[in-house]
Structure formats: C-alpha cells, structure tokens
C-alpha positions as CSV (number, residue, x, y, z in Angstrom):
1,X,-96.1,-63.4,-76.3
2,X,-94.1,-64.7,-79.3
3,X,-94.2,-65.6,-83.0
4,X,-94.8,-69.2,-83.4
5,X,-94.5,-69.3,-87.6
6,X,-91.6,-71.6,-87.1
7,X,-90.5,-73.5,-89.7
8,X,-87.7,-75.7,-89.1
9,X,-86.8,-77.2,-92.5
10,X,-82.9,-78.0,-92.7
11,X,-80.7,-75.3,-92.3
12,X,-78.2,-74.6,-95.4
13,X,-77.9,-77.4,-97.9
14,X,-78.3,-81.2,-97.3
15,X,-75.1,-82.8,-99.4
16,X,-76.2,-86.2,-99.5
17,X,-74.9,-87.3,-102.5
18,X,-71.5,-86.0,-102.3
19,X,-71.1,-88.3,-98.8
20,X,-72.5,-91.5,-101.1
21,X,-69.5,-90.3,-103.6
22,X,-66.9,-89.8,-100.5
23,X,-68.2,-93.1,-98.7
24,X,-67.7,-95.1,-101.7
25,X,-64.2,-93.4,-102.5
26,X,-63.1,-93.8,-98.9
27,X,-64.5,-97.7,-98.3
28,X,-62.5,-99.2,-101.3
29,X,-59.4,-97.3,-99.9
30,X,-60.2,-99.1,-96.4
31,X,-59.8,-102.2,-98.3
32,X,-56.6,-101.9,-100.0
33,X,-54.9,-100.1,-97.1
34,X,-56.2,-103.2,-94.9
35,X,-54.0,-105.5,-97.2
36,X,-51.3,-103.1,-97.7
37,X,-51.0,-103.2,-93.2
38,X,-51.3,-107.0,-93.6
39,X,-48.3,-107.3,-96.0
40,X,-46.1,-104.6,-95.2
41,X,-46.6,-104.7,-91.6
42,X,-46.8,-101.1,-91.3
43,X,-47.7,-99.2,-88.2
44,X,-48.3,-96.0,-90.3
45,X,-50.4,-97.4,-93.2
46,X,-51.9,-99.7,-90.1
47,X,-53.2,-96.6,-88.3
48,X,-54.4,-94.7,-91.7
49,X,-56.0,-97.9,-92.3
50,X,-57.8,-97.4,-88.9
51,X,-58.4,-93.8,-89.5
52,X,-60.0,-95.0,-92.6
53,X,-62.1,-97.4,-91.1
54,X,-63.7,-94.7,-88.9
55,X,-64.0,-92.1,-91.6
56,X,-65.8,-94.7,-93.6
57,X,-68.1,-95.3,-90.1
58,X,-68.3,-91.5,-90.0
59,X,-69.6,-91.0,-93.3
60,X,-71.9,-93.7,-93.0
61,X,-73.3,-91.8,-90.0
62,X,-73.0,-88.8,-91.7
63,X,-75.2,-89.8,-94.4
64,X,-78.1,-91.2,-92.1
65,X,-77.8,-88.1,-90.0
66,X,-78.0,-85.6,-93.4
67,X,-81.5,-88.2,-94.8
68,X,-82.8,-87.5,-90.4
69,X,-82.4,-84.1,-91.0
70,X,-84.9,-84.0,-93.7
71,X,-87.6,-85.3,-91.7
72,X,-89.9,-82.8,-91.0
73,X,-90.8,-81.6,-87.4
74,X,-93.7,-83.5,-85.6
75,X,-96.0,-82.6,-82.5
76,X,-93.5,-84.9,-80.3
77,X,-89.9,-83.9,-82.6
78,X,-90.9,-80.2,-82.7
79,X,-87.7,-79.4,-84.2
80,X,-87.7,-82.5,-85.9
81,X,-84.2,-84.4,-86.5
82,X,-82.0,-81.1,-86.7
83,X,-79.7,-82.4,-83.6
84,X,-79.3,-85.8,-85.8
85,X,-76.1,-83.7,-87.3
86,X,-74.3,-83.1,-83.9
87,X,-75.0,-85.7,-82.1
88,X,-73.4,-87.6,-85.3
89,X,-70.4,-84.9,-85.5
90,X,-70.2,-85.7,-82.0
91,X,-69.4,-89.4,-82.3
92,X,-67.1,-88.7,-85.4
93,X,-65.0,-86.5,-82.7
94,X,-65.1,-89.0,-80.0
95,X,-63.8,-91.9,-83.1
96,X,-61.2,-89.6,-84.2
97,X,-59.9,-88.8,-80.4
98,X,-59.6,-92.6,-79.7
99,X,-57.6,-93.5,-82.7
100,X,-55.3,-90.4,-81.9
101,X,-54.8,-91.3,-78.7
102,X,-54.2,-94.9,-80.1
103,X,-52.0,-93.9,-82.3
104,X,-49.5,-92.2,-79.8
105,X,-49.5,-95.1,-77.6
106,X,-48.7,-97.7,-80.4
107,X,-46.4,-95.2,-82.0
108,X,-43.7,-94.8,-78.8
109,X,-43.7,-98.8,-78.4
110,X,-42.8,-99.1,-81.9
111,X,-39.8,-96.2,-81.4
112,X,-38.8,-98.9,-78.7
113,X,-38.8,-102.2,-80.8
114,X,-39.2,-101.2,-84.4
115,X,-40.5,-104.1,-86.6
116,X,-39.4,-104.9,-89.9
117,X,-41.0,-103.0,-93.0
118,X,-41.4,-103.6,-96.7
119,X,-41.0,-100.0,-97.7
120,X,-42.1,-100.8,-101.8
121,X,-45.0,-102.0,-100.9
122,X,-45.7,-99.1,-97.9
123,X,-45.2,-96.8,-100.0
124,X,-47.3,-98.0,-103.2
125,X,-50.3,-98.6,-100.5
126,X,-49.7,-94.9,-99.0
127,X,-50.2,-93.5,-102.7
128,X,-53.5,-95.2,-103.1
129,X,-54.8,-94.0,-100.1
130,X,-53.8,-90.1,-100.7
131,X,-55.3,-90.6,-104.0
132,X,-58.6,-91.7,-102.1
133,X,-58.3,-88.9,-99.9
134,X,-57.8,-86.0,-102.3
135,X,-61.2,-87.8,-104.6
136,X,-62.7,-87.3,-101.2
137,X,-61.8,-84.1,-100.0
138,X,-62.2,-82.3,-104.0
139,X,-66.3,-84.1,-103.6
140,X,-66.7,-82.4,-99.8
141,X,-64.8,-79.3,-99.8
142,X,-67.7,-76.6,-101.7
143,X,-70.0,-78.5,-98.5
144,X,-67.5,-78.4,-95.8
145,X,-69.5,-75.2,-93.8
146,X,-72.7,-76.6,-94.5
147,X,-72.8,-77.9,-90.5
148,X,-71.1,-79.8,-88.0
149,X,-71.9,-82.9,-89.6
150,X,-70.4,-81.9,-92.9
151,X,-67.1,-80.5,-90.9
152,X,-66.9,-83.7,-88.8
153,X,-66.7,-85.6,-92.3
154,X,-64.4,-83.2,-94.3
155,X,-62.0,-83.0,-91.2
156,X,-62.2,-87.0,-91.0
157,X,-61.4,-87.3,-94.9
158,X,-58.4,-84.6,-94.2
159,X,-56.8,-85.8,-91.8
160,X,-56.7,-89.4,-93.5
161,X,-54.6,-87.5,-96.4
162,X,-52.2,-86.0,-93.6
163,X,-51.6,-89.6,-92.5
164,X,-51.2,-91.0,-96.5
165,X,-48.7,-87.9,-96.6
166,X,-47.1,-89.8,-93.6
167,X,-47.0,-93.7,-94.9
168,X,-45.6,-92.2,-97.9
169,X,-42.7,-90.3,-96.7
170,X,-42.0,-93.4,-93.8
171,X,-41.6,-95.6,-97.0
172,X,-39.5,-93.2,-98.4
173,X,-37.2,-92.7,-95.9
174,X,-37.2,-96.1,-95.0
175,X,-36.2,-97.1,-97.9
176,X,-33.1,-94.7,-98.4
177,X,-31.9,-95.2,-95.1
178,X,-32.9,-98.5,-93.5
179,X,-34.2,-96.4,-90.9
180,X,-37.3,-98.4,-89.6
181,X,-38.6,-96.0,-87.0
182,X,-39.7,-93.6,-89.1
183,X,-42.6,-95.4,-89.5
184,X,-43.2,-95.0,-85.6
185,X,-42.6,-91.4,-86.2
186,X,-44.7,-90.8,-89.0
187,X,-47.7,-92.2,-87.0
188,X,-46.6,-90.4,-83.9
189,X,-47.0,-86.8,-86.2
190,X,-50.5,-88.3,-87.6
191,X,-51.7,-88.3,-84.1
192,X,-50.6,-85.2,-83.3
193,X,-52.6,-83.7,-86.1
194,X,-55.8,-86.1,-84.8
195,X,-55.9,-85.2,-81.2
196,X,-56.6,-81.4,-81.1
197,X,-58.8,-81.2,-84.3
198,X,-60.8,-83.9,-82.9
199,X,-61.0,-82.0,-79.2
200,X,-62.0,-78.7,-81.1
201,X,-64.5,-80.5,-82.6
202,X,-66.1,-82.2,-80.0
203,X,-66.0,-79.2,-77.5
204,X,-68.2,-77.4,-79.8
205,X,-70.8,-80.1,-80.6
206,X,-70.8,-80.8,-76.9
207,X,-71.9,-77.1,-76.2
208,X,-73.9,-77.6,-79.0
209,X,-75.6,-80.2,-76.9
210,X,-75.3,-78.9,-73.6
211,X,-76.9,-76.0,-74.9
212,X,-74.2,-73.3,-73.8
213,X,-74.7,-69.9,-75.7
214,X,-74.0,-69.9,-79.5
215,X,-70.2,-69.4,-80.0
216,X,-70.1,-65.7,-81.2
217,X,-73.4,-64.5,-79.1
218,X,-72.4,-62.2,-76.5
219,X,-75.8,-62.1,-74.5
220,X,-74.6,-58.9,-72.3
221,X,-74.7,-57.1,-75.9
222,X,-78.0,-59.0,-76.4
223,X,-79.5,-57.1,-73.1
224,X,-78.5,-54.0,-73.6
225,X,-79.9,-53.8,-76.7
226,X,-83.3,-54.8,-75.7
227,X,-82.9,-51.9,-72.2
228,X,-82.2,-49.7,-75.4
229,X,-85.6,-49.6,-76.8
230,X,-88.6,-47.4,-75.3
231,X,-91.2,-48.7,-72.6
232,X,-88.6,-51.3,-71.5
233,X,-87.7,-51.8,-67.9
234,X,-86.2,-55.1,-67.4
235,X,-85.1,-58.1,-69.0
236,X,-84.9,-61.1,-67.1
237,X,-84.6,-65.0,-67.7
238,X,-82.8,-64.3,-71.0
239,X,-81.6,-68.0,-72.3
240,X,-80.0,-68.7,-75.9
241,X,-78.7,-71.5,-77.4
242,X,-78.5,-73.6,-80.9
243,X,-80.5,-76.5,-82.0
244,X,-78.2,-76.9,-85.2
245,X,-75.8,-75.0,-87.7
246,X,-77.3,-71.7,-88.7
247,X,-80.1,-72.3,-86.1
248,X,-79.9,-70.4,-83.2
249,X,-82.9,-69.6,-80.9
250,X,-83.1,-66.8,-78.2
251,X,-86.1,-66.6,-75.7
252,X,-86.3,-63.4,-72.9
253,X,-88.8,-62.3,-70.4
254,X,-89.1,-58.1,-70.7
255,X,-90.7,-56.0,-68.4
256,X,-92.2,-52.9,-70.0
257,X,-94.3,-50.0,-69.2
258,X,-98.0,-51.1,-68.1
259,X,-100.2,-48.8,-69.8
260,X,-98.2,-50.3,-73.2
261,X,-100.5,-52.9,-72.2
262,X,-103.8,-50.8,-72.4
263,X,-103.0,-48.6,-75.4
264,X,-101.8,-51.5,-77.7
265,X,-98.2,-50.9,-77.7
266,X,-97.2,-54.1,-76.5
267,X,-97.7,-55.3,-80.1
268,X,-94.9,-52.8,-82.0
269,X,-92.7,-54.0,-78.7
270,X,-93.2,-57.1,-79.7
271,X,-92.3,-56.2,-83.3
272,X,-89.3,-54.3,-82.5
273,X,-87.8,-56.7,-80.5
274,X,-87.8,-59.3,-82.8
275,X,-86.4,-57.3,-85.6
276,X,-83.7,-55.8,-82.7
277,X,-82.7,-59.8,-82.7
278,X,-82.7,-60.2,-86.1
279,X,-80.8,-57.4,-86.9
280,X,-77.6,-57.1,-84.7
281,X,-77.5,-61.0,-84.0
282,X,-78.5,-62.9,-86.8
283,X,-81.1,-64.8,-85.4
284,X,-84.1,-64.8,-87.2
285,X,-88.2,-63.8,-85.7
286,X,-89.4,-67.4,-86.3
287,X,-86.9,-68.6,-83.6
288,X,-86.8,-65.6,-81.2
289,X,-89.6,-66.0,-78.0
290,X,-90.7,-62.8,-75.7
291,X,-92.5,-63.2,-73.3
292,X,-93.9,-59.2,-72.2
293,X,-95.0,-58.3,-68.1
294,X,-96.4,-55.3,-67.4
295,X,-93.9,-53.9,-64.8
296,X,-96.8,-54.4,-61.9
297,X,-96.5,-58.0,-62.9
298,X,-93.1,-58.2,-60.5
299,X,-94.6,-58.0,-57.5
300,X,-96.8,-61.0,-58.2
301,X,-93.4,-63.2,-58.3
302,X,-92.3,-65.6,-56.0
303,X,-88.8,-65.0,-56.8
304,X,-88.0,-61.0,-57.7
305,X,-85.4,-61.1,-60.9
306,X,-82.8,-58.3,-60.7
C-alpha cells in the first residue's frame, strides 16, 4: 500500500536566467583570456583560460539540464528529467578534475624549464578575467544551494576567480623580480584548489547516481522509528535514495499485526507511517512507499527476512 499523489515538479527554484547572464559573462572572458595565453605565453592565464573554457561548457550544460528539468514527468520518464541536474553536475566534476590534474602536470614541467613571460600584459589579462568572475559569481551566489547543478556551476565560476587571483599575482611577482616560475607556481596552487572540490563533488553526484542512501539519512534511525509505532512487527527490504536535490524517496516492507488487517487499522498505519517519515526525516508522503503484510504473510516467503 502507498500514496501515489506524486508530483514531481522541480524541486526548489529553476535559475535559468541567471546561467544565460553567467554564460554570457564567462564566454567573452574565454575569449580575451584566449588571446591574453596567446600573447603573453602564460601557463597561468593558459590554464584559467582552460578552466574557463569548461566553465563556459559547464554552464551551457547547466542551462539545458535546468530547461530538462522543467519537463514534466511522462508514463515512460515517471520522474521526468529531475536526474538531468546530476548527471550534468556530474560531468562539470569530471571537466574540472581533468583540467586539475592537467594543471599539475604542466605546472612541474614548467618549474623545470620556465618560458619567458610578458608580465604587463599577464597581468592586464588576469584582471579581466577576475572581473568576469566576480559578475559571475554576484549573478549565481542567492542560487548556489538550489541543486547540484547550480553548485557544480557556482563552484566552476569560483574557482576560475581563484585562478585570476593566481595570473594576477604571477604577473606581479614576475614583474618585480624576474622570477618566471611563479607562473608555474601559481598554476600549480590553482590545481590544488581544482582537484579536491571537483572529487567532493563528483563523489556525491555519483552516489547520487548510484543511488547510495541520502547523505544525512541514517536508515538504522529510520527503522527504529517505524518498530516504535503500535501493531508493528517487522520492517524488512527498507531502500532509500534521491532522485534529485531536495527529493529523496524512501520505500519499506512492514509487517504488522493481522487482525489490523480485518478491523481497518491498516489504513491509520498507513497514515502514521507516512507522517513518522515526514516528520523526523524530511521526506515528504508523496515520495514515501509502504508496502503492509499481515505477520502470517511470512511464512508464505521464499526467502524469510530477519
């Protein structure tokens, strides 16, 4: 028995035109950090240039995942496009991890053999793409707990200002002090800021995927609040996991009394056990599923559940 009133209509805001705002912001930094790389020869403004080539990519995706999730559910999409969000945070994540990993690499064979850089223009280029960033991250920030896909683009835009942060005080340095490595080491400490933002990240939306229990759900606490109520026995085949930000479902097989059956009680049960959900674990009636066995129905089982 369950409640099927589901409605799955997107969960928390949809933000689509601040990503138009941050996409257009971010592309026409793409292009002048492209030909600030080209004639400063710049590994640091090179990589942000990268970075901002996938946060452009990312918000692109971004946008078509935030118009999918929309689209209402369907008899063959039943929860319609709601996973369109992670599995686009989920290739943001993956970007973001090669570029840092990129980054590290190129980084230590330019510590080695250090190429000549024009530190004027590195730095002029740097401050237009900080300037880009910190348009972009002011137009996401009130958005950025919306979901996964809205993290995935404010981390993207975020870390792209820690890298401008990092052209501009290579170019700085560099022109002080001659010393040419620090633009090696500027990129090196971009990277290191990449790499585990972009691991949390797509850890998550991989569980997300793999449909591991919602971060924050203990599921013991889950059972013994069910055993808690009267008439129940047993709860058995108890499964949870999340379709999308803010939309976690919970389904449970519980064994009560039989004559609960007979009298009508099963209904209240029912009833109480959805509200029990609701109430100590935030997820709501529409998307909690019981399935009720009259304790004689164990026997009948191929497989007896403990």
């Amino acid at each position: 028995m369950s409640d099927h009133g589901h409605s799955h209509a997107a969960a928390g805001v949809n933000p689509r035109r601040r990503l138009m705002i941050a996409f257009g912001i971010t592309a026409s930094v793409l292009v002048a950090e492209v030909i600030g790389a080209v004639l400063t020869g710049g590994l640091a403004l090179l990589v942000d240039a990268a970075h901002m080539l996938t946060d452009a990519g990312g918000l692109l995706v971004a946008l078509l995942a935030s118009s999918l999730m929309t689209r209402a559910a369907t008899a063959r999409r039943t929860w319609g496009y709601q996973r369109a969000e992670i599995l686009a945070a989920t290739a943001q994540a993956a970007v973001l991890l090669a570029v840092g990993l990129f980054v590290v690499i190129e980084g230590v064979q330019r510590l080695i053999s250090p190429p000549e850089i024009v530190s004027t223009q590195l730095l002029i280029f740097g401050a237009i793409g900080l300037a880009g960033n910190i348009a972009s991250i002011l137009v996401l920030a009130s958005d950025r707990a919306t979901n996964f896909n809205m993290r995935a683009a404010f981390l993207e835009v975020v870390n792209d200002a820690l890298g401008s942060v990092g052209v501009i005080i290579a170019a700085i340095v560099i022109a002080l002090t001659g010393f040419t490595r620090a633009d090696a080491i500027a990129a090196l400490l971009i990277g290191a800021l990449i790499i585990p933002r972009a691991v949390k990240l797509l850890r998550e939306t991989v569980d997300v995927l793999l449909e591991s229990t919602p971060m924050g759900l203990d599921l013991d606490s889950v059972r013994e609040h069910i055993l808690e109520l009267a008439h129940v026995r047993a709860v058995h085949d108890l499964h949870a996991s999340q379709i999308a930000t803010h939309l976690p479902v919970l389904t449970a097989h519980v064994v009560i009394d039989d004559e609960c059956f007979r009298d009508g009680h099963s209904t209240e049960i029912l009833g109480l056990l959805q509200s029990c959900v609701a109430t100590h674990f935030d997820i709501s009636v529409e998307h909690s599923t019981f399935q009720l066995e009259p304790a004689s129905h164990g026997a009948r089982e191929a497989t007896p559940h403990p």
